[in-house]
C-alpha positions as CSV (number, residue, x, y, z in Angstrom):
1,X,23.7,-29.3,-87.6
2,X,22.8,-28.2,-91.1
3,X,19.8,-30.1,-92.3
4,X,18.2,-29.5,-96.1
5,X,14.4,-28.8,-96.3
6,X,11.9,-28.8,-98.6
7,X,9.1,-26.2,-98.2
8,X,5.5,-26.9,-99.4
9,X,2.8,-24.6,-99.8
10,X,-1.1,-25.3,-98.8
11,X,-3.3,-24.5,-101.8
12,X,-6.1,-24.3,-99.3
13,X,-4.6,-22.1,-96.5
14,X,-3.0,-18.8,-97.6
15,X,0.4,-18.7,-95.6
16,X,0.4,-22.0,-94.5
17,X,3.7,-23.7,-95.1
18,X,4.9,-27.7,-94.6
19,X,8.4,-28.4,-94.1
20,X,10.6,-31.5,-94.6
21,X,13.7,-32.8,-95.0
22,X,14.5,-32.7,-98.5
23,X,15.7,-36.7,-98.5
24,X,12.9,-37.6,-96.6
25,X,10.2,-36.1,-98.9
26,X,6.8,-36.6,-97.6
27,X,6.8,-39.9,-96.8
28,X,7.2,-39.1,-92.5
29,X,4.2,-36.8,-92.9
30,X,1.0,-38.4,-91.4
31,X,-1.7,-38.7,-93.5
32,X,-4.4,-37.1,-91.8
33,X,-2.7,-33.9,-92.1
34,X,-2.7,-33.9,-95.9
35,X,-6.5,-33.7,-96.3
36,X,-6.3,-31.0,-94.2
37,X,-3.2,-29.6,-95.8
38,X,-4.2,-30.3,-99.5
39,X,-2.1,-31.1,-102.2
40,X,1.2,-29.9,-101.2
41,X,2.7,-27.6,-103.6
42,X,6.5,-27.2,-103.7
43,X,7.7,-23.6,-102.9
44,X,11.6,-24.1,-102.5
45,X,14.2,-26.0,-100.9
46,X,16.5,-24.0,-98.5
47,X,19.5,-25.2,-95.7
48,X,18.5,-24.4,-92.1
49,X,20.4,-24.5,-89.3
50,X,20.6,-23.0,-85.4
51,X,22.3,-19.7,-86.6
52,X,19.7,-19.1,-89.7
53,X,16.7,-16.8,-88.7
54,X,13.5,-17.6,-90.0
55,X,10.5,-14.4,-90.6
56,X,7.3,-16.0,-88.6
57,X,9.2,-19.8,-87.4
58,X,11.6,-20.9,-84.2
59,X,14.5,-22.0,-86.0
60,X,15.0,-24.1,-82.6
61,X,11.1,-25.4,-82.9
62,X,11.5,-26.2,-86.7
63,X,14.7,-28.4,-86.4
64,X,13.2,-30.2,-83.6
65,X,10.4,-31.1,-85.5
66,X,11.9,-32.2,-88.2
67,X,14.1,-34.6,-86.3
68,X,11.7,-36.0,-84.0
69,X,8.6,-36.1,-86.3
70,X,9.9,-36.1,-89.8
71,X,8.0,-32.2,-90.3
72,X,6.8,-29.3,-89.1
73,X,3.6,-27.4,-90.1
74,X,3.6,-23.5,-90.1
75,X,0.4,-22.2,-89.6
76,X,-0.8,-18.8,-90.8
77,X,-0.7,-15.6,-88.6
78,X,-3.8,-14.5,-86.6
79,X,-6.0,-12.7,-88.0
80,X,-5.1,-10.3,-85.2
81,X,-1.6,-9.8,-86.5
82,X,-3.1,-9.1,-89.9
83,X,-4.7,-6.3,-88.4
84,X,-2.1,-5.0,-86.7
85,X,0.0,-4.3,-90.1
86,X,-3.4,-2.8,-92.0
87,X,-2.7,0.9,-92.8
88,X,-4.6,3.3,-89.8
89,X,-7.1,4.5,-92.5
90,X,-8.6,1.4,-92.7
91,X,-8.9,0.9,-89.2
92,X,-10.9,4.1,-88.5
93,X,-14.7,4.2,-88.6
94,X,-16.2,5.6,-91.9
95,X,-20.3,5.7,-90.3
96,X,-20.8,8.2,-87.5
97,X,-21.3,6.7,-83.9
């Protein structure tokens, strides 16, 4: 099952993406989240379906989402995974112990 999504952007979480179904809009997502959210900002529009890959999201997860509650809400990565990709220079002590 191919479906078309839209993909919104939060403006006040960095990496933090909602997704829809393109003819749906954002009319099936709740409207507690979007205080929380913000103002969703349109990123792009893109065809998923079970055999796509997705970087950080379940391509299983995501579909089932979207059919059963109209979105799905991509948070962003741990602070622990940010920390695992910061260069090994960084992660060394500078002061003496």
């Amino acid at each position: 099952m191919k479906r078309i999504c839209s993909i919104y952007k939060s403006p006040r979480k960095n990496e933090m993406y909602l997704y829809v179904l393109k003819a749906d809009g954002l009319e099936r997502v709740p409207d507690g989240l979007l205080p929380f959210f913000g103002t969703p900002i349109h990123a792009f529009d893109l065809v998923l379906s079970p055999e796509r890959k997705l970087a950080r999201e379940d391509i299983a997860k995501v579909l089932e989402n979207l059919e059963n509650q109209g979105y799905h809400l991509q948070m962003p990565p741990a602070e622990d995974e940010y920390i695992e990709h910061l260069p090994e220079e960084l992660l060394r002590r500078n002061d003496p112990v």
